[in-house]
N, C-alpha and C positions, 0 to 999 in steps of 0.2 A: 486337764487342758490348761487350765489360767492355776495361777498361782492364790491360792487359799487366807489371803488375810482377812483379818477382821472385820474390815470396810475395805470395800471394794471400789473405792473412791473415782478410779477411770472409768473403772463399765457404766457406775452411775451417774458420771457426768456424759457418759457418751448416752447412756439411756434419755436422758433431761435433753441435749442438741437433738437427736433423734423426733422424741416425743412433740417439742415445742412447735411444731407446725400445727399438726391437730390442735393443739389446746387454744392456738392463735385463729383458730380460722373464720370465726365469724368478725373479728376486728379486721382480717386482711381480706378476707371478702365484701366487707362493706365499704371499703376504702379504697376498692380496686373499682367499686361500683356510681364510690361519689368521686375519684379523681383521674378516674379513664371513662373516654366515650364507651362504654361498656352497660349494659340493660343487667338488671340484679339477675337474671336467669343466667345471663354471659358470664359475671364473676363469679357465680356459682359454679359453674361450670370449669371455668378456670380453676378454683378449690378443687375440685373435682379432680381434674386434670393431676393436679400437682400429690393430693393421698393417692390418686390409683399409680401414679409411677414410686410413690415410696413402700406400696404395697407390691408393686413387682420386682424391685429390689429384696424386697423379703421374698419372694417364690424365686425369685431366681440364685440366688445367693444363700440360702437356705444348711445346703451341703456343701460349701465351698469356703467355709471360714478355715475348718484345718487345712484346706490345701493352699489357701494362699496366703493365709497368716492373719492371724488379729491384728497389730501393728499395722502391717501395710492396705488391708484393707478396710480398716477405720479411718486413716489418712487417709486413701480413694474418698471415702465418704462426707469426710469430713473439709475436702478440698473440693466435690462439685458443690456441694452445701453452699460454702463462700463464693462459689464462681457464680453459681444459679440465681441465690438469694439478694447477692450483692448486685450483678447485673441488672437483672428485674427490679431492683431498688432504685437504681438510677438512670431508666429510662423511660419515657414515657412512648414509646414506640407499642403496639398493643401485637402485633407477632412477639419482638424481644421480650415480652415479661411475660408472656405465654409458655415461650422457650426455658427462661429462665428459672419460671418457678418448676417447670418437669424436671431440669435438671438436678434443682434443686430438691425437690421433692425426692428422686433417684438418691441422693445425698444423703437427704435423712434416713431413709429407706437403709441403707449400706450401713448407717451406724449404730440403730433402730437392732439391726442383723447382730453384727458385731457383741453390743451389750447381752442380746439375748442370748447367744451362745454362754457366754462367760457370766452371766448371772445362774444360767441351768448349769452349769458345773459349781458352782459355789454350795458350799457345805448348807447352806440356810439361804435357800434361793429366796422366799418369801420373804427374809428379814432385807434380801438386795434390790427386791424389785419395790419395796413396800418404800425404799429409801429414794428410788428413783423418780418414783410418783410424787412424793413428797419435795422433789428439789424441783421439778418443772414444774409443780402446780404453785410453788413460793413465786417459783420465776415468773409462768405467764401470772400471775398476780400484779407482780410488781409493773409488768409489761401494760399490762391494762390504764394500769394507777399513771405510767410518766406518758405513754404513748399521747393521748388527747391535748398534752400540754407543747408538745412540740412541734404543734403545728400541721394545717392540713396534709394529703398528699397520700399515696397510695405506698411510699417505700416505706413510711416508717416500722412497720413488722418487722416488712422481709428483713428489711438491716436488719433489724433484733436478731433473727433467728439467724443473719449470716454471722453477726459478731460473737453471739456465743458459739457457734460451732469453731470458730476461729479461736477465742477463747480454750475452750477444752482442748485443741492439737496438742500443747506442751505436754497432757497428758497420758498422751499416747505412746509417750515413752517407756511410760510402765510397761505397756502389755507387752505381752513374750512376741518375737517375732515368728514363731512358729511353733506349734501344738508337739506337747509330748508323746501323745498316744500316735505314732505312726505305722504301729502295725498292719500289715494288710488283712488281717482279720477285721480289723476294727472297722477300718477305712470301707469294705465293703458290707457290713452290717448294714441288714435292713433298719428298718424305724421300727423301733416295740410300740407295743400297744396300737397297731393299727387303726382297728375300727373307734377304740377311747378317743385318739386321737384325730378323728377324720368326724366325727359328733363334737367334737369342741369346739375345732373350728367353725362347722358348718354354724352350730348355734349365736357363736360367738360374734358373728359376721352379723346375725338377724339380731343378736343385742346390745350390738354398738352402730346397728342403724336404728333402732329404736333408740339410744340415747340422743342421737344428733341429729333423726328429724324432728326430736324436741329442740335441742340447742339451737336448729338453724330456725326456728322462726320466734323461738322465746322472748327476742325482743320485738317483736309484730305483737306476741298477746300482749306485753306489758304494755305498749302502746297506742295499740288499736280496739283491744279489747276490755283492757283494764284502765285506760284513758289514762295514763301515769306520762311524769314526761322522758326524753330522754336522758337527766341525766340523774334520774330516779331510778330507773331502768338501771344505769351503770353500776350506782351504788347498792343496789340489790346484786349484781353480780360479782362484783368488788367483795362484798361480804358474802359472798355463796365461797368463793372461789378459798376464803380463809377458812371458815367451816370444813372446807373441802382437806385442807392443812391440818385441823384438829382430826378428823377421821381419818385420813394415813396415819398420822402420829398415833390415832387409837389402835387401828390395825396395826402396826408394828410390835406395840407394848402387848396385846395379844396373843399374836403371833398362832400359831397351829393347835394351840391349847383345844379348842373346840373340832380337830379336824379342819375339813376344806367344804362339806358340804352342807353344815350348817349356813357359814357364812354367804356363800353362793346361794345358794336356793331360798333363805327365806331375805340377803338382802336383794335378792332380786323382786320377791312379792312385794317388798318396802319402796324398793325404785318405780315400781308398776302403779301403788297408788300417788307416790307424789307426784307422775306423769297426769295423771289423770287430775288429780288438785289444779297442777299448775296450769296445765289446758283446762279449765273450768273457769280461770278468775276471774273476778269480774271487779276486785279493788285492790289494792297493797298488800293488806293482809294475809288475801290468799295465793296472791303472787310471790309474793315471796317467802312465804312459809313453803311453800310445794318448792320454789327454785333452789331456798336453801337446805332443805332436806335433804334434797333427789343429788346435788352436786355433793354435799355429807357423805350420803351411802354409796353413791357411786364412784371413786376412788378404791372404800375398801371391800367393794367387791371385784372390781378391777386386779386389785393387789392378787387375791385368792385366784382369781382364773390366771394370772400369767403365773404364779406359786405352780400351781396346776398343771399346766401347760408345759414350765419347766422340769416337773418331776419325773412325765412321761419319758424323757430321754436324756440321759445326763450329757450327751452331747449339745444338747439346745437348740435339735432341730424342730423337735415341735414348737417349742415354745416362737422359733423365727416363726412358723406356718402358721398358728394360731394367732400371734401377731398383724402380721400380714394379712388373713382373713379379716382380722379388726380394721383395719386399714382400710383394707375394701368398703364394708359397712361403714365407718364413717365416713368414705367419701360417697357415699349416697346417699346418708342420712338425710344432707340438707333438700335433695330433690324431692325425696319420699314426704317429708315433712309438706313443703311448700304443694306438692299434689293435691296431698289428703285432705290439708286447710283451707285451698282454694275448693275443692270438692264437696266437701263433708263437714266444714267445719272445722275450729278447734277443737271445742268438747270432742267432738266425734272424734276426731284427729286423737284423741288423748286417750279416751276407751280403747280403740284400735291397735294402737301400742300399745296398752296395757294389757289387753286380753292375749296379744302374741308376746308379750314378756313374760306373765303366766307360764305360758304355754311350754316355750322353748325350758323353763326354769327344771322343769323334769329331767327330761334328760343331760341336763351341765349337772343337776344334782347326784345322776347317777353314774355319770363317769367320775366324781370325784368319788362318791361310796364304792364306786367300785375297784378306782386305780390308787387310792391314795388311804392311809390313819388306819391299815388293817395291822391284829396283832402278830409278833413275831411268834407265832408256836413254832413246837419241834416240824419238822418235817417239812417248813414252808418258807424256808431261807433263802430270800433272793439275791440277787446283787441291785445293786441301785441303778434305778430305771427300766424294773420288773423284769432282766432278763434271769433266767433259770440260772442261779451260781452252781458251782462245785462243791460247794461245802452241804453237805448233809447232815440237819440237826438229830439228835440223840429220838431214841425210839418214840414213837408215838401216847400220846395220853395227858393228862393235864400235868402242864409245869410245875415244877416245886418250887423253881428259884423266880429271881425280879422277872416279869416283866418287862420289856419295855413300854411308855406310855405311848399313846396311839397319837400319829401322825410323828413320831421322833426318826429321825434319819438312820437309814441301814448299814450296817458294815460293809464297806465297799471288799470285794475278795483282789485280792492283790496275788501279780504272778510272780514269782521269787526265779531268776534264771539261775540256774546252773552254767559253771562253766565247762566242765568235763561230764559227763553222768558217768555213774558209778556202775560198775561193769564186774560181774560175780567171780569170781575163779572159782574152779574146777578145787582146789585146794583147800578152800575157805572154811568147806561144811563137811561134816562127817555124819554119819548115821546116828541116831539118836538112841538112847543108851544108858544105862549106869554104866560109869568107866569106875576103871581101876586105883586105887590111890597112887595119886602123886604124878598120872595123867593127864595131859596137856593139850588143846586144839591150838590151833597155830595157823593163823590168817593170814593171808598175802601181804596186808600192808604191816608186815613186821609186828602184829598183835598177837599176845597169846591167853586161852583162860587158862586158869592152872585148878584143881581139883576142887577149889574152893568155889568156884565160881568167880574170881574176880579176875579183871582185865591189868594184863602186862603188859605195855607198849615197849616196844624194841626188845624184848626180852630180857630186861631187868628186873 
């Protein structure tokens, strides 16, 4: 589908404008809340509003990258992005930035699509999503670190996130402007792995709202609970968010060496107690050990489920779906959060999510044992992204020769066209036989064997 280099340098900048909303969203929700007549439940809601329309960009756009092209429809994406972001940046009008951020949200959503596709065709999709996590999380970094110094006002995000999507368009020039695979075999293929893939999502959805009804009130506990002040709070997240930098940069250097379901399943037990740490503090110490831990591990288990998610279908529709499903969850995260904490507490709030992080970690762990790191024996040669190939390995029983190591990428089975097929004559073959010396067969296409066995072309 996409063209195979080394660095995939567009998908992953289109992944980073895509992604940047989510990673900004409790700075533009707080800022929509202290510079719009708006109640923190209303810009919440507005967040809200703006992930669930980039989550249905991903459900609706899902299967419609090959048909209307990477190029053109990353530029759709990447031009409501600027219209939405930008708009809603410079109006204080509270419909128009309502408007603005769905559109925008829609925007991210379209490019969000786009990279996915073309990260799940890349030879080493984990090594391309591990690099895209890694350029947005630099970014909203830096985003954190200049935004407070420029001044009050609810646009300074959205700008961010319009100027880089404005930013990456020149990029867009790389991508092909339409998909090589057009066959209508292809085009009308179901999605493999059905049911792996309809449990990833589903899980995936409950644990990236358990991440971000921790995020959306994490600065309430550092605050109200742990008596720190604001811009104590910041620099605990300032330094999670670098942390956050060294652990993609670990997961990359990694890479599949352990498989997919180690890292999934036990760093999800790991995200499940710093959850529970961080909702427990009650000084600095424990505040920010639980904040910087939990943003640590969670990038590189992040990394692994969309690895994951892309493996299922080398076209990169699961990976848009499961996506998208995440999308949803975090834009509910912050309500679920703000619920359970008014209800129940933090602490409580923090066991809650922990005990359904648990929970959920079984089956993400067992769709990855079960879709992904199995070895190649004779007799179980797929094509990439589990569908049944043509090529049938050699009889059954244990190998003699290499291995491949587990989780390493499958030989893709490639169709060789013919341009005429080759058509038998009546001439060609003769009854089989000892012939007589000095005895000749003689083929249509002007070949003869001569008594010896060896082949004469044109009869010389």
């Amino acid at each position: 589908m996409f063209a195979r280099t080394t660095t995939p340098w567009p998908l992953v900048a289109l992944f980073t404008a895509g992604y940047l909303a989510p990673y900004l969203l409790p700075t533009t929700v707080g800022r929509l809340d202290a510079g719009l007549p708006l109640s923190a439940t209303q810009a919440g809601a507005v967040g809200s509003a703006l992930l669930s329309s980039s989550a249905a960009a991903g459900f609706l756009l899902a299967s419609r990258v090959d048909r209307v092209g990477p190029r053109t429809l990353a530029r759709i994406g990447l031009a409501l992005a600027v219209l939405g972001y930008g708009s809603a940046a410079f109006t204080h009008a509270v419909p128009a930035v309502v408007a603005g951020a769905v559109v925008g949200g829609f925007g991210s959503g379209t490019a969000t699509t786009v990279a996915a596709s073309g990260i799940a065709a890349e030879r080493d999709p984990h090594r391309a999503s591990t690099l895209g996590l890694l350029c947005v999380s630099a970014l909203a970094g830096a985003v954190y670190l200049t935004v407070p110094h420029l001044g009050a006002g609810h646009g300074r995000p959205l700008a961010a996130i319009a100027l880089t999507a404005l930013a990456v368009w020149p990029l867009t020039g790389r991508l092909p402007v339409r998909t090589t695979t057009g066959h209508t075999r292809v085009e009308t293929a179901g999605l493999p792995h059905r049911l792996a893939g309809l449990v990833l999502a589903a899980t995936l959805l409950c644990w990236s709202l358990a991440q971000n009804s921790l995020w959306g009130v994490s600065g309430r506990i550092g605050i109200d609970q742990a008596h720190l002040s604001e811009v104590t709070v910041g620099a605990v997240f300032a330094i999670a968010l670098g942390t956050g930098l060294v652990g993609v940069i670990g997961a990359g250097a990694l890479g599949t060496r352990l498989g997919r379901a180690v890292p999934i399943g036990a760093g999800t037990a790991l995200i499940a107690g710093c959850i529970v740490l961080s909702a427990s503090a009650h000084d600095l110490r424990t505040f920010a050990t639980g904040e910087i831990a939990w943003n640590t591990v969670y990038p590189i288990v992040l990394s692994y489920v969309l690895g994951l998610a892309a493996s299922l279908d080398p076209r990169g529709r699961w990976a848009v779906l499961v996506g998208a499903a995440s999308s949803l969850g975090t834009a509910a995260g912050p309500l679920v959060g703000s619920v359970l904490s008014a209800r129940a507490g933090f602490p409580a709030m923090g066991a809650i999510l922990a005990v359904g992080l648990v929970v959920i970690a079984v089956p993400m762990t067992g769709v990855a044992l079960h879709t992904g790191g199995r070895l190649l024996l004779p007799g179980t040669v797929r094509r990439r992204g589990g569908t049944p190939g043509a090529v049938v390995a050699a009889s059954g029983g244990i190998p003699t020769g290499p291995v491949p190591e587990i989780g390493a990428p499958e030989q893709p089975v490639v169709e060789i066209p013919l341009d005429t097929p080759a058509i038998a004559a009546q001439g060609a073959y003769d009854t089989a036989g000892p012939r007589h010396a000095g005895a000749t067969a003689t083929g249509s296409g002007g070949w003869t064997i001569d008594s010896k066995g060896s082949v004469v072309v044109g009869g010389q």
